[in-house]
OpenMM code with the backbone's topology and positions (N, CA, C; nanometers):
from openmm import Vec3, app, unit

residues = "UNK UNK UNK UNK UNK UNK UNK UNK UNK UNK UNK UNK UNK UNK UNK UNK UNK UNK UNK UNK UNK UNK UNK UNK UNK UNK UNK UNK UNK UNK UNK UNK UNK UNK UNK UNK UNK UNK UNK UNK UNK UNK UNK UNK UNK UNK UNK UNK UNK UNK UNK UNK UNK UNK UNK UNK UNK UNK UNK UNK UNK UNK UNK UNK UNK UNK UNK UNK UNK UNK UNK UNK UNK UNK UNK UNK UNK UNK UNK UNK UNK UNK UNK UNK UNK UNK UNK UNK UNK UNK UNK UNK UNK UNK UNK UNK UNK UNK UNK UNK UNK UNK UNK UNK".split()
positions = [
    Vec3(12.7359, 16.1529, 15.1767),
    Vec3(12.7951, 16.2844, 15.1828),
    Vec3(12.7785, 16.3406, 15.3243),
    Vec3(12.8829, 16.3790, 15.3750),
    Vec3(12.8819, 16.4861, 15.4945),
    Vec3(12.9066, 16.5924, 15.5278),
    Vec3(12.8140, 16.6765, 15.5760),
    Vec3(12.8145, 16.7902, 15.5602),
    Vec3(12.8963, 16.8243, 15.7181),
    Vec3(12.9365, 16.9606, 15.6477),
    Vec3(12.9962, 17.0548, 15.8096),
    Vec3(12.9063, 17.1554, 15.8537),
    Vec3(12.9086, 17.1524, 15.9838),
    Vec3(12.7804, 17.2541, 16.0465),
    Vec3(12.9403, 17.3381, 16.1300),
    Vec3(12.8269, 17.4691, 16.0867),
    Vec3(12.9615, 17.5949, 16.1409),
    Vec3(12.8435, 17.6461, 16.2557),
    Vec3(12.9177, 17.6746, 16.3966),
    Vec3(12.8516, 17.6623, 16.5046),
    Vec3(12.8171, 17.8290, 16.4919),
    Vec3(12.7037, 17.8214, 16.5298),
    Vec3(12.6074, 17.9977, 16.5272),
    Vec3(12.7335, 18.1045, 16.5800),
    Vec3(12.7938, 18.1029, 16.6417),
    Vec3(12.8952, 18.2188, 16.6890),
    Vec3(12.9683, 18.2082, 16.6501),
    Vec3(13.0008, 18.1283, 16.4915),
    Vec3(13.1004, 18.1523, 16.4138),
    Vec3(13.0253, 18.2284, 16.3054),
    Vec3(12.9520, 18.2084, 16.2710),
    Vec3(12.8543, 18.2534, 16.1804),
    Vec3(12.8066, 18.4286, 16.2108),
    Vec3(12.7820, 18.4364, 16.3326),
    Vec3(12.7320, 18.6206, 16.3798),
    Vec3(12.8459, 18.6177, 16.3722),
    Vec3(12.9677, 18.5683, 16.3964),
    Vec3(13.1016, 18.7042, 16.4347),
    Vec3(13.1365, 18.7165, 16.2921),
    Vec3(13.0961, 18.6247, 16.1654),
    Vec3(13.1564, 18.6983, 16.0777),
    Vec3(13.0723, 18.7754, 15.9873),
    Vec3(12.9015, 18.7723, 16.0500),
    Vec3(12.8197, 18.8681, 15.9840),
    Vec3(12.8444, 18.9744, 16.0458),
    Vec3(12.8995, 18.9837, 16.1436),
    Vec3(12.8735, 19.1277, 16.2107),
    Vec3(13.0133, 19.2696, 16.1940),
    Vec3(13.0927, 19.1387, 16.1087),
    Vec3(13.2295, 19.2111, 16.0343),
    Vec3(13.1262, 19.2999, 15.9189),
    Vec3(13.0363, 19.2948, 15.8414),
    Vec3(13.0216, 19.3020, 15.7644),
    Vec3(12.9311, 19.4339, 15.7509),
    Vec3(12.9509, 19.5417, 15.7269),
    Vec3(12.8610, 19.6726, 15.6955),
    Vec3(12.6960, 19.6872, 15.6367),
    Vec3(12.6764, 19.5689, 15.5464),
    Vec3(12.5175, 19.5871, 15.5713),
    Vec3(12.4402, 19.5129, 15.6547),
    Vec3(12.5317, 19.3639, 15.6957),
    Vec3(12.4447, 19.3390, 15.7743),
    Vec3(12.4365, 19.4024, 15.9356),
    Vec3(12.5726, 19.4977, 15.9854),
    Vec3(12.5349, 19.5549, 16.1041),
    Vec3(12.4547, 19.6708, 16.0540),
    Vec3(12.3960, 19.7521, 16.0034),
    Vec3(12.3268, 19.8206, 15.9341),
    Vec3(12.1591, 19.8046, 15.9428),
    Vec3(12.1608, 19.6707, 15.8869),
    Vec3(12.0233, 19.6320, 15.9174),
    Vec3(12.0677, 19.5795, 16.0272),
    Vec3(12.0692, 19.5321, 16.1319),
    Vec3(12.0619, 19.4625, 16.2503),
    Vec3(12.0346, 19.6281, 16.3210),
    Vec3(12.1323, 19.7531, 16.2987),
    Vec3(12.0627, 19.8574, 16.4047),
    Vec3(11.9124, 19.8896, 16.3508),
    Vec3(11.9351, 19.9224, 16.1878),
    Vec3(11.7950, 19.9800, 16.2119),
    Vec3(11.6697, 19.8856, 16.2411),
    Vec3(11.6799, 19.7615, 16.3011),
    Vec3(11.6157, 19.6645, 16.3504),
    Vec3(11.6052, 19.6646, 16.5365),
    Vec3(11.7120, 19.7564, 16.5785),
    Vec3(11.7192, 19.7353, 16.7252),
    Vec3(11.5802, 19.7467, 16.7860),
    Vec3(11.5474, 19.9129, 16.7678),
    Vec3(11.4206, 19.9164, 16.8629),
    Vec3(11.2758, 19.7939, 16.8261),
    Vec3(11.2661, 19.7371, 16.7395),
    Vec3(11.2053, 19.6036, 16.6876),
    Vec3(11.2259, 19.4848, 16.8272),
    Vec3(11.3768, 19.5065, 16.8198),
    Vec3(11.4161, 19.3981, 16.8978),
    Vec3(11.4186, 19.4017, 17.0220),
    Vec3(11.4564, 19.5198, 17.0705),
    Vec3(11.4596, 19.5501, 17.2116),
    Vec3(11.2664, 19.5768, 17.2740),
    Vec3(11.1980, 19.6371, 17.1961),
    Vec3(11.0741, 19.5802, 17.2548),
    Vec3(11.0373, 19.4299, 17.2986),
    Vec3(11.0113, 19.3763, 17.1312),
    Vec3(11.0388, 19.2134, 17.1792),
    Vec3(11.1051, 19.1816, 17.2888),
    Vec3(11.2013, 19.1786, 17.3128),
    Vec3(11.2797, 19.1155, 17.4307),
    Vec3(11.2689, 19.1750, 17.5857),
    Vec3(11.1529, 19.2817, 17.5847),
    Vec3(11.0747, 19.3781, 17.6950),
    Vec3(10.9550, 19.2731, 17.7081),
    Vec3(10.9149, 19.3031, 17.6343),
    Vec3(10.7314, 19.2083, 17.6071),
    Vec3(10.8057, 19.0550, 17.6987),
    Vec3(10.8992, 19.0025, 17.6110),
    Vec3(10.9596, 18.8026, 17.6688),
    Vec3(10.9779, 18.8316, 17.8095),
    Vec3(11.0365, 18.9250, 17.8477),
    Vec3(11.1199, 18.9483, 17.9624),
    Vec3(11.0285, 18.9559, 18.1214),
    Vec3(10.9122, 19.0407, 18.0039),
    Vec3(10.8396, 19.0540, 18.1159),
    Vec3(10.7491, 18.9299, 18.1550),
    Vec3(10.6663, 18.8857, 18.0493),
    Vec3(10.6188, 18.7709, 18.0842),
    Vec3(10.6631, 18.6375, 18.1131),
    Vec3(10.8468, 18.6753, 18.1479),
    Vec3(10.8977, 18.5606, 18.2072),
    Vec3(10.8974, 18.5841, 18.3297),
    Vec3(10.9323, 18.7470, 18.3393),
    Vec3(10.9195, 18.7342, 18.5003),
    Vec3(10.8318, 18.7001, 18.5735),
    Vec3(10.6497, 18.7150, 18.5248),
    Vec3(10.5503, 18.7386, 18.5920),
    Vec3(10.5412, 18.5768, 18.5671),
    Vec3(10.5948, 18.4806, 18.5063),
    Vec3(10.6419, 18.3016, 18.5147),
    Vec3(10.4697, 18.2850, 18.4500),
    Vec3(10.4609, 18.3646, 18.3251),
    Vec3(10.3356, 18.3309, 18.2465),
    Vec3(10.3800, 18.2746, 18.1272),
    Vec3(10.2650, 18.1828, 18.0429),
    Vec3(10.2907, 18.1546, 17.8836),
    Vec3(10.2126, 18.2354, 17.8407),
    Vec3(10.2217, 18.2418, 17.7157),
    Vec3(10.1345, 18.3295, 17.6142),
    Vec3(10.0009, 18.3345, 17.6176),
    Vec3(9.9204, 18.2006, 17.6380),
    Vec3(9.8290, 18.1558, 17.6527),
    Vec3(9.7697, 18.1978, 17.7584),
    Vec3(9.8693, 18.2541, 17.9380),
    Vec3(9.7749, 18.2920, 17.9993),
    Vec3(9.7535, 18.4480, 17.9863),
    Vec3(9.8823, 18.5152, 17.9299),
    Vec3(9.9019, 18.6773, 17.9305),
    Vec3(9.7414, 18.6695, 17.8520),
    Vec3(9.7819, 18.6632, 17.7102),
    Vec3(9.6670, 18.6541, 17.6319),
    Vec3(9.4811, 18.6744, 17.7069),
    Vec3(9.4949, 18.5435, 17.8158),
    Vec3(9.3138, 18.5349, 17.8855),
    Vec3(9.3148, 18.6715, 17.9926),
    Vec3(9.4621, 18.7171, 18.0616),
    Vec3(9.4425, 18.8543, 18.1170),
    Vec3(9.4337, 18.9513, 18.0318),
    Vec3(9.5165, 18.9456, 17.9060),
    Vec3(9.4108, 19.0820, 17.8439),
    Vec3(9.3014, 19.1052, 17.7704),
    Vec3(9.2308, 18.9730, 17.7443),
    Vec3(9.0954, 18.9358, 17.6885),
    Vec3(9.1467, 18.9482, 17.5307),
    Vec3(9.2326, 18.8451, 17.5053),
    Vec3(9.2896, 18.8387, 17.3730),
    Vec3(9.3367, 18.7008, 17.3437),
    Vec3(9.4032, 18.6600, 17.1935),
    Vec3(9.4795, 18.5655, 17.1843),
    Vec3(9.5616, 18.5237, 17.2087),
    Vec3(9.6572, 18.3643, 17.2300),
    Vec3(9.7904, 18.3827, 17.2169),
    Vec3(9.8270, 18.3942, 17.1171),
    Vec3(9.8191, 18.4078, 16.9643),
    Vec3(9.8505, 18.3921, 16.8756),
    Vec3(9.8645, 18.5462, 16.8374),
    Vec3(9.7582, 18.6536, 16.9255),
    Vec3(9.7910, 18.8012, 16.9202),
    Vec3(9.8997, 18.8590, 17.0342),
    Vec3(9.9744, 18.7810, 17.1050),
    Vec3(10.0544, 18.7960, 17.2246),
    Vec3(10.1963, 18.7464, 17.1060),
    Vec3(10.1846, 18.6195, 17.0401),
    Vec3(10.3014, 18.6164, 16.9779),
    Vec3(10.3635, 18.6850, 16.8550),
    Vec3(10.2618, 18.7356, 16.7737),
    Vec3(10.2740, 18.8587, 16.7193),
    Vec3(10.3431, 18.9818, 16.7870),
    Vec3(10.3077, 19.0341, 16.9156),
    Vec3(10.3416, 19.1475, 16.9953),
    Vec3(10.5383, 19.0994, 16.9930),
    Vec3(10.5062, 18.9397, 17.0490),
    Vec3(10.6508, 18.8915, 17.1019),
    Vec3(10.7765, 18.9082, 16.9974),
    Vec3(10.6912, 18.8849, 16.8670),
    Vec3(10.7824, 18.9001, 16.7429),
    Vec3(10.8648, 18.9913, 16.6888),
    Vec3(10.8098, 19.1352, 16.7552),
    Vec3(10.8781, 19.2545, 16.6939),
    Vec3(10.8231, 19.3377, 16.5781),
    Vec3(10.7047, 19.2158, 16.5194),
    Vec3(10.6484, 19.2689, 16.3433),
    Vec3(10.5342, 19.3328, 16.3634),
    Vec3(10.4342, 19.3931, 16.4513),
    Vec3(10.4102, 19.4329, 16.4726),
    Vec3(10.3950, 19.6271, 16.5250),
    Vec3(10.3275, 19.7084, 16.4766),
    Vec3(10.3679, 19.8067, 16.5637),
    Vec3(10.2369, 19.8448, 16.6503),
    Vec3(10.2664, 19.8426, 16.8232),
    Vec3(10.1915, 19.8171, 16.9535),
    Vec3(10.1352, 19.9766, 16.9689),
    Vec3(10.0573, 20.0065, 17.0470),
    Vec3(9.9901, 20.1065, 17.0694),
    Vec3(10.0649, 20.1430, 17.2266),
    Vec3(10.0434, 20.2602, 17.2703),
    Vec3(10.0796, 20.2506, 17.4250),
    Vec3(10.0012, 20.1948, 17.5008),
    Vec3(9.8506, 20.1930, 17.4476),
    Vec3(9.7366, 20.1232, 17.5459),
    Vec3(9.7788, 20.0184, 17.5381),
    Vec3(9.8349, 19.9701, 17.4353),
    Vec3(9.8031, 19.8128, 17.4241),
    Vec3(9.9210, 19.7437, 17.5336),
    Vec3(10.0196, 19.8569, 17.5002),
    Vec3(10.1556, 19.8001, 17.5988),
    Vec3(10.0900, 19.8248, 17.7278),
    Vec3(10.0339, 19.9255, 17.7911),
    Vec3(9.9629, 19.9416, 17.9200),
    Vec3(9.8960, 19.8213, 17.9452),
    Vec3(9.8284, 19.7545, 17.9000),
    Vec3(9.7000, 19.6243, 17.8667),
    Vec3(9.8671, 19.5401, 17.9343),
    Vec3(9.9174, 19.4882, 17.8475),
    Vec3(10.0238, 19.4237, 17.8677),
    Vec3(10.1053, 19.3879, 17.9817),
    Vec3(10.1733, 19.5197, 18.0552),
    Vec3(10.2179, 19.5213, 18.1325),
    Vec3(10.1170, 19.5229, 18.2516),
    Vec3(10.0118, 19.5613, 18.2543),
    Vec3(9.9014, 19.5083, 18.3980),
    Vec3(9.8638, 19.3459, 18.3987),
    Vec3(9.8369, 19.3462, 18.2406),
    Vec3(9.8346, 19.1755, 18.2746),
    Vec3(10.0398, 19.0683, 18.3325),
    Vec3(10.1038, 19.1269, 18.3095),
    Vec3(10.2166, 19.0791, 18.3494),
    Vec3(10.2847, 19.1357, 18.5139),
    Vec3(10.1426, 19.2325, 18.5631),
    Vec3(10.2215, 19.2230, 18.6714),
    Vec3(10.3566, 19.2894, 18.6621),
    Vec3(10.3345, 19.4660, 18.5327),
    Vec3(10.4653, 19.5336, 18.5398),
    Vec3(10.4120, 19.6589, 18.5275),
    Vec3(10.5232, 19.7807, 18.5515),
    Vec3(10.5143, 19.8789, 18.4713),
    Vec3(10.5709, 19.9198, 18.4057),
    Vec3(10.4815, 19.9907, 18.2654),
    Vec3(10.5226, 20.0661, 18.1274),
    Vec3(10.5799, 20.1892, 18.1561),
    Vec3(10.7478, 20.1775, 18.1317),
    Vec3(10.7740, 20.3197, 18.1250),
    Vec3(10.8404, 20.3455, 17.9822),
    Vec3(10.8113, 20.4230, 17.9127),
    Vec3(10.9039, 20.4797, 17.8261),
    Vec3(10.9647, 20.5870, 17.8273),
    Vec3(11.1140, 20.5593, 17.7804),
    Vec3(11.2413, 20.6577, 17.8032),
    Vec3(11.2602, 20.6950, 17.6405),
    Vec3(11.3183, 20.8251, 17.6099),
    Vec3(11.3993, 20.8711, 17.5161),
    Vec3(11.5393, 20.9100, 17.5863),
    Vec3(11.6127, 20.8215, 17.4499),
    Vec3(11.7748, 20.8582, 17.4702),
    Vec3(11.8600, 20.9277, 17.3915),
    Vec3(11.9599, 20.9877, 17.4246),
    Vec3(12.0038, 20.9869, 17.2869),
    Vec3(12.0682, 20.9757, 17.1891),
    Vec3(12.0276, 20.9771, 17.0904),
    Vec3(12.1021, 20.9013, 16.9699),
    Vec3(12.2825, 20.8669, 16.9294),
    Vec3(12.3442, 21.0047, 17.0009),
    Vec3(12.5031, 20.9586, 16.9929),
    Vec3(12.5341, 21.1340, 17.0279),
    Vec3(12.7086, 21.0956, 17.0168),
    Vec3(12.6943, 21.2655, 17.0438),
    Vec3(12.6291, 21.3793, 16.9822),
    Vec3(12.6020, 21.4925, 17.0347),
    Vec3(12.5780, 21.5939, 16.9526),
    Vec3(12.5820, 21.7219, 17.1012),
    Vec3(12.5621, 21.7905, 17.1008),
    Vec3(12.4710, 21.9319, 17.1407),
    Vec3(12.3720, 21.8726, 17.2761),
    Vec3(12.3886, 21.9248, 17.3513),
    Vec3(12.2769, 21.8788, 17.5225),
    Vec3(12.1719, 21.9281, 17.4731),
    Vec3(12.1603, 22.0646, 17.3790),
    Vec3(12.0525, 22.1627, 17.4516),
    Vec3(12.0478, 22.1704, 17.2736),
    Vec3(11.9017, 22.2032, 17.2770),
    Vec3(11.8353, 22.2423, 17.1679),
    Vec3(11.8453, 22.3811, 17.1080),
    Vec3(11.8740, 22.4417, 17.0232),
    Vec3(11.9732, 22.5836, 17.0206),
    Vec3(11.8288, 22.6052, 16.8858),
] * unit.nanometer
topology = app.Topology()
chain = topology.addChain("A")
for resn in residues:
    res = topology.addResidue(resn, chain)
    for name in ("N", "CA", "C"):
        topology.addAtom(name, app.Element.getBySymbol(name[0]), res)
């Protein structure tokens, strides 16, 4: 028997037609967009997990947790983070879609 493999970007373009799964995928963003802050950075600083981890006097196995998204991080801990990667922590608020500038 042979099977057909449907190539991954056939597969998201037709989950993403679909109302619950873009639904959960937003209320998943900020999950994701940390994660991919945390990867980003410790690609730039050209570290593995294993060494971020011995700069912040921790695991890698507690670095890939952070990397995962399932987690929720402390600001210290992101501070910890970004000194061992050789970055800085800024956090921004945006906002959410239209409405009103000013708080009435």
């Amino acid at each position: 028997m042979t099977r057909k493999m449907i190539p991954v970007e056939e597969s998201l373009a037709k989950w993403r037609k679909e109302p619950k799964y873009r639904a959960a995928y937003a209320a998943l963003e900020e999950e994701f967009s940390l994660a991919s802050a945390l990867i980003e950075a410790r690609s730039r600083a050209d570290m593995t997990q294993a060494q971020v981890a011995r700069a912040m006097g921790t695991t890698q196995g507690v670095i890939a947790r952070m990397e995962s998204g399932r987690v929720a991080l402390t600001t210290k801990t992101l501070q910890r983070f970004a000194k061992a990667t050789r970055s800085r922590l800024r956090v921004t608020f945006e906002p959410e879609g239209p409405g009103p500038s000013k708080h009435q």
